[in-house]
C-alpha positions as a LaTeX table, in Angstrom:
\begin{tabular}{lrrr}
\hline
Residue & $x$ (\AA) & $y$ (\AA) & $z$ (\AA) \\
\hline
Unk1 & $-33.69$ & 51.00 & 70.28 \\
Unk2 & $-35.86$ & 53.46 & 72.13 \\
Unk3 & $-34.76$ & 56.31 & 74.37 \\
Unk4 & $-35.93$ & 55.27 & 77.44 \\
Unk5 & $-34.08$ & 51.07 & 76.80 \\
Unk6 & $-30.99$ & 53.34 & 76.24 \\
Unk7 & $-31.53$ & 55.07 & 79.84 \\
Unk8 & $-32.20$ & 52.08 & 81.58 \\
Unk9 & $-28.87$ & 50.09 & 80.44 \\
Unk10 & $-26.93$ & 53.13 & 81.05 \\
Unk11 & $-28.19$ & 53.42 & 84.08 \\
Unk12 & $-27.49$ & 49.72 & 84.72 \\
Unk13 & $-23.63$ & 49.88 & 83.62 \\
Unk14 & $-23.41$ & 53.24 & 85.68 \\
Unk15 & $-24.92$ & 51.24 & 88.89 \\
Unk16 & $-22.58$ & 48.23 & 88.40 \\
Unk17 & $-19.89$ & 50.39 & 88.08 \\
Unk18 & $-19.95$ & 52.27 & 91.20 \\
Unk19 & $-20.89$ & 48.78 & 93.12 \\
Unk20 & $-17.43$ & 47.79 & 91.60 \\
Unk21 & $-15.29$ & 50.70 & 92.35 \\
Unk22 & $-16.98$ & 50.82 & 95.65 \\
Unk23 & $-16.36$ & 46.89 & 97.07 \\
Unk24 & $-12.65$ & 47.75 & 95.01 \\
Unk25 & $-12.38$ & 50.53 & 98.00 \\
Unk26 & $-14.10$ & 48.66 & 100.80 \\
Unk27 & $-12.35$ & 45.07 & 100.13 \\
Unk28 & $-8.71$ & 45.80 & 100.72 \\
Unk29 & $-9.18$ & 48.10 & 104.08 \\
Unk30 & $-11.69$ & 45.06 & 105.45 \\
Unk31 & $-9.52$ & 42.51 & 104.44 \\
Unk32 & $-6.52$ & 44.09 & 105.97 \\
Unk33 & $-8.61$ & 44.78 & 109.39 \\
Unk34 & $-9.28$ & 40.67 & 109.22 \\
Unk35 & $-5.66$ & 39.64 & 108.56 \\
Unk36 & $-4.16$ & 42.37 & 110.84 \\
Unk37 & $-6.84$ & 40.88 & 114.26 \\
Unk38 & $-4.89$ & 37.63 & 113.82 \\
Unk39 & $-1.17$ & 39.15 & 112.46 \\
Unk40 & $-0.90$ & 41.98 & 115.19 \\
Unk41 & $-3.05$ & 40.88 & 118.36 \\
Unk42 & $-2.58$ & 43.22 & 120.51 \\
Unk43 & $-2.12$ & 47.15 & 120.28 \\
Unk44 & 0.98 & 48.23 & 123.11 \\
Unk45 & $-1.77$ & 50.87 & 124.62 \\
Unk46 & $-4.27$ & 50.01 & 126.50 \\
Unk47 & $-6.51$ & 53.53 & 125.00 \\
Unk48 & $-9.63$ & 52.64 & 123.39 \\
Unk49 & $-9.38$ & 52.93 & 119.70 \\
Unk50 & $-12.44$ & 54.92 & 119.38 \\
Unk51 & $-10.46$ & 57.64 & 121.44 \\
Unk52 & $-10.40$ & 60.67 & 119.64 \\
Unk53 & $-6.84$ & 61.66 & 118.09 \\
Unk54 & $-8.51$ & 64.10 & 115.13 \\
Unk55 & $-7.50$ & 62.20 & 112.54 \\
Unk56 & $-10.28$ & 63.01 & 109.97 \\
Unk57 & $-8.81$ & 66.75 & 110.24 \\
Unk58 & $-5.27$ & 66.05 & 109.60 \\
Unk59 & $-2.90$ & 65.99 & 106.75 \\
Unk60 & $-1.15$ & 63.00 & 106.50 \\
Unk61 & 1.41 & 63.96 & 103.82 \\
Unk62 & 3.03 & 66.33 & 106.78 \\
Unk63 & 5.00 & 63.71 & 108.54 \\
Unk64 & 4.65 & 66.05 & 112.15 \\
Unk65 & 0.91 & 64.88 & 112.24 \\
Unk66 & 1.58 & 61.21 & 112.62 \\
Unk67 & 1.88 & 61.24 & 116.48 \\
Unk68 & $-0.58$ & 62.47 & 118.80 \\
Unk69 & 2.01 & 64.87 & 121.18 \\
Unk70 & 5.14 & 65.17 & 118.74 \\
Unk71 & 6.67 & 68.11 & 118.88 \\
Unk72 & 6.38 & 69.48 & 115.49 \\
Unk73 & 8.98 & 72.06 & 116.04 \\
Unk74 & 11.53 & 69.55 & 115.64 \\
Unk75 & 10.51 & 68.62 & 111.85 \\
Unk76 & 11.58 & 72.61 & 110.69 \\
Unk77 & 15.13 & 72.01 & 109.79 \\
Unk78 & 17.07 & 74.86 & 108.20 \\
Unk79 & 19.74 & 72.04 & 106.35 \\
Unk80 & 18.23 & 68.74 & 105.01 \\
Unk81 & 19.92 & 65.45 & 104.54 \\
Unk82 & 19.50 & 62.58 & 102.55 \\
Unk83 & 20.28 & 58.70 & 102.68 \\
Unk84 & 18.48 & 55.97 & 100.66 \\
Unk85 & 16.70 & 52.88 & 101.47 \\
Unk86 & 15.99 & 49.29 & 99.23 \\
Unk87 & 13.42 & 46.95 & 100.19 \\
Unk88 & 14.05 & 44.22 & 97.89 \\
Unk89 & 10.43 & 41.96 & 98.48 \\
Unk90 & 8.71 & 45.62 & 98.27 \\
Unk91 & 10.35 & 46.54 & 94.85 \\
Unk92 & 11.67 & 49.79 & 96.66 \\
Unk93 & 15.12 & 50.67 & 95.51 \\
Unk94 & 17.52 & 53.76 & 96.59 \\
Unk95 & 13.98 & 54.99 & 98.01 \\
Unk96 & 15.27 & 59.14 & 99.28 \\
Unk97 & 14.69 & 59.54 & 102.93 \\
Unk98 & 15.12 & 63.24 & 104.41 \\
Unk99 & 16.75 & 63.88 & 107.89 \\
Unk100 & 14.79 & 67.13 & 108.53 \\
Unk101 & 11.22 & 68.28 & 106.72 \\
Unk102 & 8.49 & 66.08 & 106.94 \\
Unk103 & 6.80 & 66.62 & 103.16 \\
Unk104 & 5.73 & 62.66 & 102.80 \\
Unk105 & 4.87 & 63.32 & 99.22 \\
Unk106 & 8.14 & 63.96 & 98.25 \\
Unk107 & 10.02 & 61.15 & 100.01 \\
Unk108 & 10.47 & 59.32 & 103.13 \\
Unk109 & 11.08 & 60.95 & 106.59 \\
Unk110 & 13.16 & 59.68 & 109.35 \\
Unk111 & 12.06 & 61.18 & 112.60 \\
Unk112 & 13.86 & 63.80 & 114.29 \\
Unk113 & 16.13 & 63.22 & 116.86 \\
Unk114 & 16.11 & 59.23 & 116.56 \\
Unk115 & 19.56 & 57.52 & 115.49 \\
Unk116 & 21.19 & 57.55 & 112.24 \\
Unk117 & 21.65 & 54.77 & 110.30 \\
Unk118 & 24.40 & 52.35 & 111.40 \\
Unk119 & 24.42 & 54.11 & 114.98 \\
Unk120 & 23.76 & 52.82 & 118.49 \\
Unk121 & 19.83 & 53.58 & 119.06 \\
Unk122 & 16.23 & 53.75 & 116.88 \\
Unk123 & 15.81 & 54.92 & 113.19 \\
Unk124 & 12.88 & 56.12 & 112.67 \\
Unk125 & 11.45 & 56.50 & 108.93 \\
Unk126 & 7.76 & 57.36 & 108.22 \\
Unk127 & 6.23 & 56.65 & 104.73 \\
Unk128 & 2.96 & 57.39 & 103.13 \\
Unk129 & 0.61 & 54.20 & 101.48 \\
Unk130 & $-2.49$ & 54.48 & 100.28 \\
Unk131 & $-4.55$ & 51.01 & 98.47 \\
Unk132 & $-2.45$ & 48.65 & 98.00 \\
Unk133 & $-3.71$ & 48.26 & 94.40 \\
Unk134 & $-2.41$ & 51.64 & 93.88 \\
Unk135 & 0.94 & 50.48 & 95.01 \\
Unk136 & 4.15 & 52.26 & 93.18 \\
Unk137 & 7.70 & 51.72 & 94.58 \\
Unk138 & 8.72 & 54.88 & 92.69 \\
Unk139 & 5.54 & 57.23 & 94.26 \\
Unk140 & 6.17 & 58.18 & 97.56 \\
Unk141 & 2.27 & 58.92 & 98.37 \\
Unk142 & 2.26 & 54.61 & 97.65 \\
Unk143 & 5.76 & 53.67 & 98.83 \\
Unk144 & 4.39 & 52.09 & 101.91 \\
Unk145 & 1.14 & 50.42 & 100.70 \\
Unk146 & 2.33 & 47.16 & 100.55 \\
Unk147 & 4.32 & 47.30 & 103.48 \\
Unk148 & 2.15 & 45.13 & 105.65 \\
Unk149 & 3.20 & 42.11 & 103.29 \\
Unk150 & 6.82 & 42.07 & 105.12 \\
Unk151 & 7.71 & 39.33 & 107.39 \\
Unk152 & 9.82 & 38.50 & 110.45 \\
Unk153 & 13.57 & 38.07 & 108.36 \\
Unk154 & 12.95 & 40.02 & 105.68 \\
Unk155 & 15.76 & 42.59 & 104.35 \\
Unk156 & 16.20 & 46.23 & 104.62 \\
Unk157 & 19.17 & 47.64 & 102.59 \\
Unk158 & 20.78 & 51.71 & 104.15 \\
Unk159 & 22.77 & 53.34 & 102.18 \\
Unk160 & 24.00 & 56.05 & 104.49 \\
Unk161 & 27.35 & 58.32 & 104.08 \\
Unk162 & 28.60 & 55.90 & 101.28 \\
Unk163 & 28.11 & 52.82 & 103.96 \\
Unk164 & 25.96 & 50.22 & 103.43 \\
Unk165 & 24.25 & 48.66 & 106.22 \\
Unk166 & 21.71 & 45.28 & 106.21 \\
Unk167 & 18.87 & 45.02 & 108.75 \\
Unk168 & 16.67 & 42.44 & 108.90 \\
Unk169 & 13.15 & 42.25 & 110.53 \\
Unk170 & 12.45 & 41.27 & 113.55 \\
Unk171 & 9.21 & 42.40 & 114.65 \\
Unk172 & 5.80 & 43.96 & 113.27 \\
Unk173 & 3.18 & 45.37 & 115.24 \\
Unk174 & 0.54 & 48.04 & 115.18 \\
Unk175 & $-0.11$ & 50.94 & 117.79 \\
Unk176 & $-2.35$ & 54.03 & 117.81 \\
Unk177 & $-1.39$ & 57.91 & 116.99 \\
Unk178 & $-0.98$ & 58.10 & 120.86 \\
Unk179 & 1.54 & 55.50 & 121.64 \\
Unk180 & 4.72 & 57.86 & 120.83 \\
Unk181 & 6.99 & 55.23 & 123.11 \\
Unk182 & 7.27 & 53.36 & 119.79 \\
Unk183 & 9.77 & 56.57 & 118.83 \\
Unk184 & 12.09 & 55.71 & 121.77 \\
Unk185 & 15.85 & 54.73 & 121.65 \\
Unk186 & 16.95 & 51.66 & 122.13 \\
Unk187 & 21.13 & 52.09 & 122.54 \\
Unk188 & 22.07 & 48.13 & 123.04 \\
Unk189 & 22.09 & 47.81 & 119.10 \\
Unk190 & 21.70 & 49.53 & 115.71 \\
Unk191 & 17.76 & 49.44 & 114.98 \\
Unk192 & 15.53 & 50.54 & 112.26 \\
Unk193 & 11.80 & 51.13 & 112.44 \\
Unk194 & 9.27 & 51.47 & 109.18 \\
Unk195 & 6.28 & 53.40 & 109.90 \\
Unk196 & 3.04 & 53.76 & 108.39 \\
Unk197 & $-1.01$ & 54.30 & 108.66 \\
Unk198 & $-3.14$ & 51.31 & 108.69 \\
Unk199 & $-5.42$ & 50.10 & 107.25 \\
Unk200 & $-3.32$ & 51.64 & 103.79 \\
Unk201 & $-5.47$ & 53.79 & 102.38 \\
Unk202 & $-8.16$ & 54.25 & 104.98 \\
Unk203 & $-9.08$ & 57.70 & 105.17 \\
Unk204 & $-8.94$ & 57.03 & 109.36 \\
Unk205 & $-6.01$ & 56.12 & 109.56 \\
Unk206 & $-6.86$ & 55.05 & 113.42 \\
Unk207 & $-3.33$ & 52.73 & 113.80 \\
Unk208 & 0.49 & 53.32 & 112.65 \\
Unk209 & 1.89 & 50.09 & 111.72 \\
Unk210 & 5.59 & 49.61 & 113.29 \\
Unk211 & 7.85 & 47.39 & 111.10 \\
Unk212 & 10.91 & 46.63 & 113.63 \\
Unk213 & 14.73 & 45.55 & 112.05 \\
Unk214 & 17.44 & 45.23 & 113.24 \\
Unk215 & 20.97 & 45.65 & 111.98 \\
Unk216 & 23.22 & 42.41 & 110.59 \\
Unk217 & 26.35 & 42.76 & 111.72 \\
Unk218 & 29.38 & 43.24 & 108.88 \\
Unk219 & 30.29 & 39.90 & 109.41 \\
Unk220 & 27.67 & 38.12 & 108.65 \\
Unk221 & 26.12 & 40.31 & 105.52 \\
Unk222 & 29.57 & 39.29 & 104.26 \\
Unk223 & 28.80 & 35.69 & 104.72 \\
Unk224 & 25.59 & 36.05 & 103.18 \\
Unk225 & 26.62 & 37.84 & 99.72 \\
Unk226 & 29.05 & 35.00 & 99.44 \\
Unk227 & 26.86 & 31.99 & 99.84 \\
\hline
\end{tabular}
């Protein structure tokens, strides 16, 4: 076979590979934007989304630089502490989440100053996702990827101080880096809220999705294990 025949299929394979790797990349973050226009209609603020929050600049493994006017003060804590989280439809199990730093590559963060699990008010846990085909319950830089894929009812297992607590989902929605009301307390009830950049693994990140539970009440999580 001559030299130059040799060139040309190499060249060939090279071209269809990087056409595949490349719609591999492009599919998931346009088919998310198409399911996502009919899942979550409306975004709570009324900013444009082409406002500019400087998110090609940031580092999205530092859980501080998730919300356009955080105070990122409060995520330097001198004494960590730890819970764990299951998502049983995500494959997540005993998932570490940190009250206090904000390294997302090392495990989930729960924002500071929101309710602990179990209490009165809003807990607040950020986690990193990239593409979804990438997904791995066990990496942290992937634990959220798949996260969209929840639905309203849907279980979220706390292990917190040797309690367990059950929430179940009652709401999904997405809002931009700007909308930091979503990190608000709510005190009529014992709430948790999943957070995470959207489109996964979009390089934008121009929206947080906000995956909204709420807590089961003893009672009834007894009922449930027994039926």
């Amino acid at each position: 076979m001559k030299r130059s025949t040799i060139l040309k299929i190499s060249a060939i394979i090279s071209g269809v590979s990087g056409l595949v790797i490349l719609i591999g990349t492009i599919y998931p973050i346009a088919s998310y934007e198409a399911i996502s226009k009919v899942k979550y209609p409306k975004l709570i603020s009324p900013i444009s989304e082409k406002s500019n929050t400087g998110s090609e600049n940031r580092d999205n493994t530092k859980a501080s630089n998730w919300f356009v006017g955080s105070n990122k003060k409060n995520f330097v804590a001198s004494k960590i502490s730890y819970y764990t989280i299951s998502i049983p439809k995500l494959r997540i199990k005993n998932a570490t989440v940190a009250i206090g730093g904000e390294d997302l590559s090392k495990n989930l963060i729960q924002y500071p100053g929101t309710a602990l699990p179990g209490r009165d008010g809003n807990a607040v846990i950020f986690g990193h996702s990239i593409l979804p085909r990438f997904y791995d319950p066990k990496d942290y830089i992937a634990i959220f990827s798949t996260l969209p894929t929840l639905n309203k009812g849907d279980e979220i297992e706390v292990n917190y101080d040797g309690v367990s607590f059950l929430y179940r989902v009652t709401d999904m929605f997405e809002v931009l880096p700007t909308d930091i009301q979503v990190l608000e307390q709510d005190v009529s009830d014992s709430y948790l809220t999943l957070v995470t950049c959207t489109p996964p693994g979009d390089p934008r990140d121009p929206k947080r999705l906000i995956v909204r539970a709420k807590v089961v009440p003893p009672d009834i999580s007894y009922e449930n294990t027994r039926n």
